[in-house]
N, CA and C atoms as a LAMMPS dump frame, in Angstrom:
ITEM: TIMESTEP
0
ITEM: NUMBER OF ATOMS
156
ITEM: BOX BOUNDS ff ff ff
-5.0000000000000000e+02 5.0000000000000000e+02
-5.0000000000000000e+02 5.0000000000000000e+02
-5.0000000000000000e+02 5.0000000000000000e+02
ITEM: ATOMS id mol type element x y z
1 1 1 N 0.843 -1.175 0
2 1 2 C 0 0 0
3 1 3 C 0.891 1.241 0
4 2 1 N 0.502 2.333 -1.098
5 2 2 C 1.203 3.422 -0.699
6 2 3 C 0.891 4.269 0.202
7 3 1 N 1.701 4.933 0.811
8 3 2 C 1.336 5.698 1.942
9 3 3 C 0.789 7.278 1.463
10 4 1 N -0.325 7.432 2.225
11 4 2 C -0.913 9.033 1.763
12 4 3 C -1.501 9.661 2.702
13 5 1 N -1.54 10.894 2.72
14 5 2 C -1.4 11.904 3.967
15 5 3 C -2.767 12.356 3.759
16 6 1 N -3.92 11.769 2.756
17 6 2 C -5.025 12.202 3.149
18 6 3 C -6.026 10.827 3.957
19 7 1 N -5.521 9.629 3.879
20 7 2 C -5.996 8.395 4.448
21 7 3 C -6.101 8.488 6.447
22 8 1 N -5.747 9.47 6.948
23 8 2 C -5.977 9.246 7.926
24 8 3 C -7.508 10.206 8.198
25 9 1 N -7.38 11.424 7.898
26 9 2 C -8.541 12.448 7.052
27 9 3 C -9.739 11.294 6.901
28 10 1 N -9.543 10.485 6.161
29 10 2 C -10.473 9.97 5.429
30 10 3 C -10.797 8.708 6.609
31 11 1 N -10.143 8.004 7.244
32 11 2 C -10.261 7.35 8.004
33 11 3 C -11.2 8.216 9.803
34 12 1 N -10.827 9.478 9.998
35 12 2 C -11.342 9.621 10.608
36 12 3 C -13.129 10.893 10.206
37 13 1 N -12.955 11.076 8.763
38 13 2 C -14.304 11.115 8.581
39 13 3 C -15.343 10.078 8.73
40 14 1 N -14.914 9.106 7.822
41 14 2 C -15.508 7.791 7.932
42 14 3 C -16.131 7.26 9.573
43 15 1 N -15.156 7.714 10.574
44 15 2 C -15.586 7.145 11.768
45 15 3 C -16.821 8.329 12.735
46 16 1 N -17.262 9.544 11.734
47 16 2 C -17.419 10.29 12.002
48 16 3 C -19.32 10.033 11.395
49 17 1 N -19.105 9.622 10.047
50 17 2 C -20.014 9.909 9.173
51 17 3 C -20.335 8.317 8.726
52 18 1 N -21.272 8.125 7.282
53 18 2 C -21.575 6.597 6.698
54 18 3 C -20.545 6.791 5.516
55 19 1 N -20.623 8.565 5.293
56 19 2 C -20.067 8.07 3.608
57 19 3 C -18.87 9.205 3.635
58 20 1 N -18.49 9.12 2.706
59 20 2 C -17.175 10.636 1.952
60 20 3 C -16.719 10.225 0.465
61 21 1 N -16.912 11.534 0.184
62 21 2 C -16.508 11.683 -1.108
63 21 3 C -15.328 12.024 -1.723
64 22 1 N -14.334 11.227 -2.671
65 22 2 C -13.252 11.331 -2.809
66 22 3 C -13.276 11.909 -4.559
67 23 1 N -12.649 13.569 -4.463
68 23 2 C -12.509 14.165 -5.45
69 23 3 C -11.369 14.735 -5.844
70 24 1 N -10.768 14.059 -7.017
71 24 2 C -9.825 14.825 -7.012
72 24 3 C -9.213 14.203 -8.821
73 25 1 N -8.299 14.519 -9.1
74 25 2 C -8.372 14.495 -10.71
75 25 3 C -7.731 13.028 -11.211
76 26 1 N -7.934 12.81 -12.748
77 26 2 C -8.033 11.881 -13.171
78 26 3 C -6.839 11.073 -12.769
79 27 1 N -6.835 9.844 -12.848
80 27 2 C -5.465 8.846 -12.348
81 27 3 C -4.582 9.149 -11.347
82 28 1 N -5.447 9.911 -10.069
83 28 2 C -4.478 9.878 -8.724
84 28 3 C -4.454 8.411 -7.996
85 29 1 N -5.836 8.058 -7.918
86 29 2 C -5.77 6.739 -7.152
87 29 3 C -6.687 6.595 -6.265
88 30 1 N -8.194 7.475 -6.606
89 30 2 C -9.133 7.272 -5.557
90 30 3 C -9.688 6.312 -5.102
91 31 1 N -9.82 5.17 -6.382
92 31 2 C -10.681 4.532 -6.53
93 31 3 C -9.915 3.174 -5.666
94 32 1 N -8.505 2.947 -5.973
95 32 2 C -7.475 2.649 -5.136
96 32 3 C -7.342 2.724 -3.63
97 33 1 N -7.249 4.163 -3.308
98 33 2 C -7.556 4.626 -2.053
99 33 3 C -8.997 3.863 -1.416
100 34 1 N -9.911 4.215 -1.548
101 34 2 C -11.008 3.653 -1.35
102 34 3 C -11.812 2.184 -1.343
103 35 1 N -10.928 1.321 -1.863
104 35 2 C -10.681 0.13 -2.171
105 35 3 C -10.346 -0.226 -0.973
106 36 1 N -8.987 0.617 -0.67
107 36 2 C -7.788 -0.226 0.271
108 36 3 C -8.877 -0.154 2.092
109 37 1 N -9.576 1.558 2.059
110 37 2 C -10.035 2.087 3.185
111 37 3 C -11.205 0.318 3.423
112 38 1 N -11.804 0.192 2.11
113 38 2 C -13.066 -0.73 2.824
114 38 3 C -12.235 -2.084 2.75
115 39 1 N -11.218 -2.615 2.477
116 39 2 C -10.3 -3.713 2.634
117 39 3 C -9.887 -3.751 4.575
118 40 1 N -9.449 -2.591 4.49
119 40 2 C -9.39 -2.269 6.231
120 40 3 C -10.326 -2.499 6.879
121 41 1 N -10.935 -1.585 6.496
122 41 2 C -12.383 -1.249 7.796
123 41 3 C -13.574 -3.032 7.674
124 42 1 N -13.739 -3.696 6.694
125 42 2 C -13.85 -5.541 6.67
126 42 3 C -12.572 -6.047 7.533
127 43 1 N -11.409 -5.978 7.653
128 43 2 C -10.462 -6.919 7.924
129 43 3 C -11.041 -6.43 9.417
130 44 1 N -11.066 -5.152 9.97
131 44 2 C -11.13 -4.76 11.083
132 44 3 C -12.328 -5.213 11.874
133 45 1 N -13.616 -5.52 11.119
134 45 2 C -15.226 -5.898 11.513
135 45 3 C -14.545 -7.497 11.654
136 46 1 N -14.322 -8.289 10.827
137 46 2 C -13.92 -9.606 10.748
138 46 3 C -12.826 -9.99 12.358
139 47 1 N -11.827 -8.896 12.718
140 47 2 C -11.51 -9.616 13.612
141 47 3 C -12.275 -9.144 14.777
142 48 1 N -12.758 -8.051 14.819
143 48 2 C -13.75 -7.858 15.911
144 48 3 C -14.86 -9.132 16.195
145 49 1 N -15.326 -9.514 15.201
146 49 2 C -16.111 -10.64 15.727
147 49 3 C -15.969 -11.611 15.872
148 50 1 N -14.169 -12.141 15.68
149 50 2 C -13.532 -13.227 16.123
150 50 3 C -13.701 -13.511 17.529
151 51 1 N -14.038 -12.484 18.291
152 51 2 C -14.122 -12.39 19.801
153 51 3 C -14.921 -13.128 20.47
154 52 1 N -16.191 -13.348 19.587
155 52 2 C -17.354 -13.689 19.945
156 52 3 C -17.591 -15.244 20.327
């Protein structure tokens, strides 16, 4: 994963809100970015309910 200085931003909207909108110009890597955020935030639900 590359590292980016708006993913924490985005990580703590997300914990804030349901949704966010990622704008910004053609072939930066939103779609990438946003990919990786709901790859996390599943891996993170998945071990939370390992607990159970």
């Amino acid at each position: 994963m590359v590292p980016r200085h708006v993913a924490t931003e985005i990580e703590e909207g997300l914990d804030r809100q349901a949704a966010a909108a990622l704008i910004g110009a053609r072939n930066v890597g939103k779609t990438t970015l946003a990919l990786e955020e709901i790859g996390l935030r599943g891996l993170a639900a998945e071990r939370a309910g390992e607990g159970r």
